[in-house]
PANUDO-289801 format. One record per residue (C-alpha): x, y, z. Coordinates in Angstrom, 1 decimal, decimal comma. Example, Ala and Ser with C-alpha at 12.3 -4.5 7.8 and 13.67 -1.06 7.14 Angstrom:
<site><x>12,3</x><y>-4,5</y><z>7,8</z></site>
<site><x>13,7</x><y>-1,1</y><z>7,1</z></site>
REM end
This chain:
<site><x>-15,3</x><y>-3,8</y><z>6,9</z></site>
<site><x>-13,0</x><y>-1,1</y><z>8,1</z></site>
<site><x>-10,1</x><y>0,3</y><z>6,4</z></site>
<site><x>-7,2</x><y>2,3</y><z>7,4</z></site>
<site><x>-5,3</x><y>5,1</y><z>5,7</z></site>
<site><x>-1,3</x><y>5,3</y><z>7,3</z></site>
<site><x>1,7</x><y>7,0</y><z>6,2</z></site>
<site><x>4,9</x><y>5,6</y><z>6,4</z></site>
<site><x>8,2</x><y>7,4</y><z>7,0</z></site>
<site><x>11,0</x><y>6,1</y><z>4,6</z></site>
<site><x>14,9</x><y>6,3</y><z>4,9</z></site>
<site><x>15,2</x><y>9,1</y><z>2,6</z></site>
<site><x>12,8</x><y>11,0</y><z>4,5</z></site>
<site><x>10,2</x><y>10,9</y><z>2,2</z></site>
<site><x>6,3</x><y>10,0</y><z>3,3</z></site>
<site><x>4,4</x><y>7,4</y><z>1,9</z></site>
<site><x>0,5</x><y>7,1</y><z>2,3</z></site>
<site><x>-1,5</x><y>3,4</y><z>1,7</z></site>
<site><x>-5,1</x><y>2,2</y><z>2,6</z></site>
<site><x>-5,5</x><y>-1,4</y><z>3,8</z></site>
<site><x>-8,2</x><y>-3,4</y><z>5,6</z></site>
<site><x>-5,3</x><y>-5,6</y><z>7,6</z></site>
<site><x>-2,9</x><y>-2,6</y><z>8,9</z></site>
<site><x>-0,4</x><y>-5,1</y><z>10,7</z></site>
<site><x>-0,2</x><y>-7,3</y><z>7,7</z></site>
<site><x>0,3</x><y>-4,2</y><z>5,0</z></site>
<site><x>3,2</x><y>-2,6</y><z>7,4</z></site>
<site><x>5,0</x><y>-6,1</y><z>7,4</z></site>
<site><x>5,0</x><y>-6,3</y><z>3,9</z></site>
<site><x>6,3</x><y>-2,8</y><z>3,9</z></site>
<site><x>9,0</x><y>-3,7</y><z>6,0</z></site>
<site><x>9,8</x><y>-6,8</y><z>3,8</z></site>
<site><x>10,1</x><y>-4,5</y><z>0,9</z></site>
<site><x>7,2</x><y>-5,9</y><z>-0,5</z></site>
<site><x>5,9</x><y>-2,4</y><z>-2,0</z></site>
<site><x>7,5</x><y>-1,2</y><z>-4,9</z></site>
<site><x>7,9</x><y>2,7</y><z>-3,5</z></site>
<site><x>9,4</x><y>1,5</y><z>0,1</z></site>
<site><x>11,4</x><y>-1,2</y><z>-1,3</z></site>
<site><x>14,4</x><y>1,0</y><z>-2,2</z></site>
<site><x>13,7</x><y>3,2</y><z>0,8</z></site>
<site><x>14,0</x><y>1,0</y><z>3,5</z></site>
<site><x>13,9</x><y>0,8</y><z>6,5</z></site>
<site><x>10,1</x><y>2,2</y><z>6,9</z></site>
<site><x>8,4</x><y>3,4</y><z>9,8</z></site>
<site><x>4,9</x><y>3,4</y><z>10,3</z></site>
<site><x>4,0</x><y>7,5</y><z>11,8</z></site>
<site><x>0,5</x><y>7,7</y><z>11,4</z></site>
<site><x>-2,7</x><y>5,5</y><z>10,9</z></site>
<site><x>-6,3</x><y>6,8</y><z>11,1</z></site>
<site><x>-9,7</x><y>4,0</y><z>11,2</z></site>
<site><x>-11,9</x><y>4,9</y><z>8,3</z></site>
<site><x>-15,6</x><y>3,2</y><z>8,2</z></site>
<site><x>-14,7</x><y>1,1</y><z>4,7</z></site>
<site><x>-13,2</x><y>1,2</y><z>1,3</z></site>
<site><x>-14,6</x><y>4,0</y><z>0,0</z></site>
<site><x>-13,9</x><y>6,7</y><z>3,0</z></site>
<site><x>-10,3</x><y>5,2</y><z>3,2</z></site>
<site><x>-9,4</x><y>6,1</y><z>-0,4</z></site>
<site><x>-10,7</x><y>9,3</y><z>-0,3</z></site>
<site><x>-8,8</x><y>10,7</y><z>2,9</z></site>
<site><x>-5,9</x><y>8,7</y><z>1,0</z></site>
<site><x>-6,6</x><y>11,1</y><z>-2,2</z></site>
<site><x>-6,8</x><y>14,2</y><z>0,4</z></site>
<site><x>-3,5</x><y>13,6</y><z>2,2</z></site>
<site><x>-2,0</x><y>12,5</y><z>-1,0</z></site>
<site><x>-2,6</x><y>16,2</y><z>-2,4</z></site>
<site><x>-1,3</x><y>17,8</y><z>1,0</z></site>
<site><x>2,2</x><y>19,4</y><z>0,9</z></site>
<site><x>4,7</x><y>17,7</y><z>3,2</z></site>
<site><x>4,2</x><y>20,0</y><z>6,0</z></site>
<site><x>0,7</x><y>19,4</y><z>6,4</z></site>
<site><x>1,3</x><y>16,2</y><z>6,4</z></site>
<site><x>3,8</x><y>16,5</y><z>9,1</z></site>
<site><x>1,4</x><y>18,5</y><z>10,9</z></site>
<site><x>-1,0</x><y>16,1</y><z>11,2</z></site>
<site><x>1,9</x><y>12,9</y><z>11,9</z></site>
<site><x>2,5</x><y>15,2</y><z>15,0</z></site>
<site><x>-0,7</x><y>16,5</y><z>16,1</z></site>
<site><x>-2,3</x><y>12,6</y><z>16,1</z></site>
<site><x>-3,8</x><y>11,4</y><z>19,1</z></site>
<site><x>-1,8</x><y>8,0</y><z>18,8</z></site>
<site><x>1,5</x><y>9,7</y><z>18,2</z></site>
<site><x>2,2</x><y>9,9</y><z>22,2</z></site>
<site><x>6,1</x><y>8,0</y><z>23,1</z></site>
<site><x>3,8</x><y>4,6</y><z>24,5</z></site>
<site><x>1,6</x><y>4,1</y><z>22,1</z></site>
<site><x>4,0</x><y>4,8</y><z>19,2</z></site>
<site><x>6,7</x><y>1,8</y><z>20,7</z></site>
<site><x>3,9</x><y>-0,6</y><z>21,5</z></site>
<site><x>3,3</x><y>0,1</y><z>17,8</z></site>
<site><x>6,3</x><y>0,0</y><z>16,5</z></site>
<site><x>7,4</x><y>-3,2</y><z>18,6</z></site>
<site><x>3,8</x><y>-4,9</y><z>17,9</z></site>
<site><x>4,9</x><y>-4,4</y><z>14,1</z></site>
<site><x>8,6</x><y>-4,9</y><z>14,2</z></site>
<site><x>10,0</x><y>-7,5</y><z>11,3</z></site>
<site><x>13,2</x><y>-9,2</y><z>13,4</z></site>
REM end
């Protein structure tokens, strides 16, 4: 089963980093306030999300971005492939929580 690893950027600024198997469902709950970090951070916004082959390979990336400074993390929220203006709206609007 695949995972993903995504960062989230909160309202404070701050990045947060999660695994899940169901992307759109985790970043709902996020936006619900569902998560205990983002809940007091809100609104959320999903920057980043890489495929990872299962379980395992997602929570170790999650452990290596974790331990990056937030500049490399930046780096690599700007430098992603997916981060292009369409793809990140048809994201964002695929995702949105009216």
């Amino acid at each position: 089963m695949s995972y993903y690893v995504y960062i989230l950027e909160c309202k404070d600024g701050s990045l947060y980093t999660g695994i899940t198997w169901n992307l759109n469902k985790r970043i709902k709950e996020h936006f619900k306030g569902a998560s205990k970090y983002t809940r007091s951070k809100l609104p959320v916004k999903l920057v980043y999300f890489e495929k990872c082959n299962d379980k395992i390979d997602a929570a170790k990336r999650e452990r290596e971005i974790k331990g990056w400074s937030r500049k490399k993390k930046l780096i690599l929220v700007n430098n992603s492939g997916w981060v292009n203006n369409s793809l990140r709206r048809a994201a964002r609007s695929e995702l949105a929580v009216n």
